[in-house]
N, C-alpha and C positions, 0 to 999 in steps of 0.2 A: 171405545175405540182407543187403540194403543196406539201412538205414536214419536217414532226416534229419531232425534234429531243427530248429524253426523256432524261429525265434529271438522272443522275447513282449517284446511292443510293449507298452507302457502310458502314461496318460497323467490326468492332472488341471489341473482350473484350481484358482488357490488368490489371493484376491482381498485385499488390503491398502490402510491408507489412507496407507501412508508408508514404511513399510516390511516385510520379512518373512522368517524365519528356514523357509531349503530346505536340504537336506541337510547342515545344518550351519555355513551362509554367511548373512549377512546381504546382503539386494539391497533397495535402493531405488529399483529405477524398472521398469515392466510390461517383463518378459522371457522366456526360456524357459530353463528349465534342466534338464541332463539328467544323469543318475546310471546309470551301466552294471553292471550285476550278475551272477553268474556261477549260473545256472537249474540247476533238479535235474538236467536233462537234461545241464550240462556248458555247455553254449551259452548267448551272452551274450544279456541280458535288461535293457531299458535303461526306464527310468520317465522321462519327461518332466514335469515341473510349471511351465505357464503361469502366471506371476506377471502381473497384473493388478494393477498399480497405480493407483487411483483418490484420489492426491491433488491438488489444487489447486495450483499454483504461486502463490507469495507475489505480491499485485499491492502495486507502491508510486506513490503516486498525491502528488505534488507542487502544492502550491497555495499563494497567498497571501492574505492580509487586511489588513486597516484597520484590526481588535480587538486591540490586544493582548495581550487573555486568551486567545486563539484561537493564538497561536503555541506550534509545537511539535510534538513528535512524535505522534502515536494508531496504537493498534496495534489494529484490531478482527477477532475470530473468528466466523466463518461458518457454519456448515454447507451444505457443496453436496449436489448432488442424491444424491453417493452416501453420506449420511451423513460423509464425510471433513470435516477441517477444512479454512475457506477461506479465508486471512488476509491483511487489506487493511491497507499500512502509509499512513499518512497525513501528509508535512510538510507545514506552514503555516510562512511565512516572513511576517516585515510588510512591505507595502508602505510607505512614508516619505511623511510629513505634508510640505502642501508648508506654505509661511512666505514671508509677504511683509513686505514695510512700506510705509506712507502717510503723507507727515507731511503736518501738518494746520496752517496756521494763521491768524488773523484779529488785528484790531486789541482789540477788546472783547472778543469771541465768534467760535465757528466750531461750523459745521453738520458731526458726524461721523458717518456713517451714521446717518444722519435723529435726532440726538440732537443740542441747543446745550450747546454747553460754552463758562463762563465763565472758567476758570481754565485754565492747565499742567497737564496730563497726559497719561497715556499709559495705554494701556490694549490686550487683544486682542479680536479676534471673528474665533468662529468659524464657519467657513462650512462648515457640515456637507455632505458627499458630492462638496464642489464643484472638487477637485483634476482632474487631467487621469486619475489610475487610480481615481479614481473615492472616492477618499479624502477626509480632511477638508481645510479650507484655514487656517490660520489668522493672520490680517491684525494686524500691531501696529499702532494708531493710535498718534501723536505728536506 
């Protein structure tokens, strides 16, 4: 009498949010992995476990400002759809104040942005949002 022993297929999903320990391996990213084992019958007998990975990939999102309390790094955590973390990195770099200058002047008096001045001096204004990146401006009068 002949007889054949079939060989037992087996198989799992097993779902992580970054990583996960199979047959004794650490894997960080959605793969399959398979472990072969030797069955009552004599005959190999292999378990498959689908690793499913549902982590986000880190997004880094680069911007600038006019604030300079606003520069710098932020690191903010998420949660995405699959419960995983979802981690958004944020640079802020400052844009640069532009700077000009005006000299000013009269025999008695002179008209400096709509203000008479009688004496020497100098002084600035500033011209809030009025740069070309959209920044402040700030004008020394003289």
């Amino acid at each position: 009498m002949l007889t054949i022993s079939n060989q037992i297929t087996t198989s799992n999903n097993q779902t992580a949010c970054d990583s996960a320990q199979v047959f004794g391996t650490w894997y960080y990213a959605s793969q399959s992995v398979s472990q072969t084992y030797t069955a009552t019958s004599g005959c190999d007998s292999v378990h498959t476990v689908n690793l499913i990975n549902y982590a986000s990939p880190t997004t880094t999102i680069n911007t600038t400002t006019c604030d300079a309390n606003l520069v710098g790094t932020n690191t903010t955590t998420f949660s995405n759809v699959n419960g995983c973390d979802s981690v958004v990195i944020t640079n802020t770099t400052l844009l640069p104040t532009a700077y000009g200058s005006v000299s000013v002047s009269g025999c008695d008096s002179a008209l400096a942005n709509g203000t008479w001045y009688y004496a020497s001096t100098s002084f600035n204004d500033t011209l809030n949002n009025q740069a070309a990146n959209g920044c402040d401006s700030i004008v020394t009068y003289g």
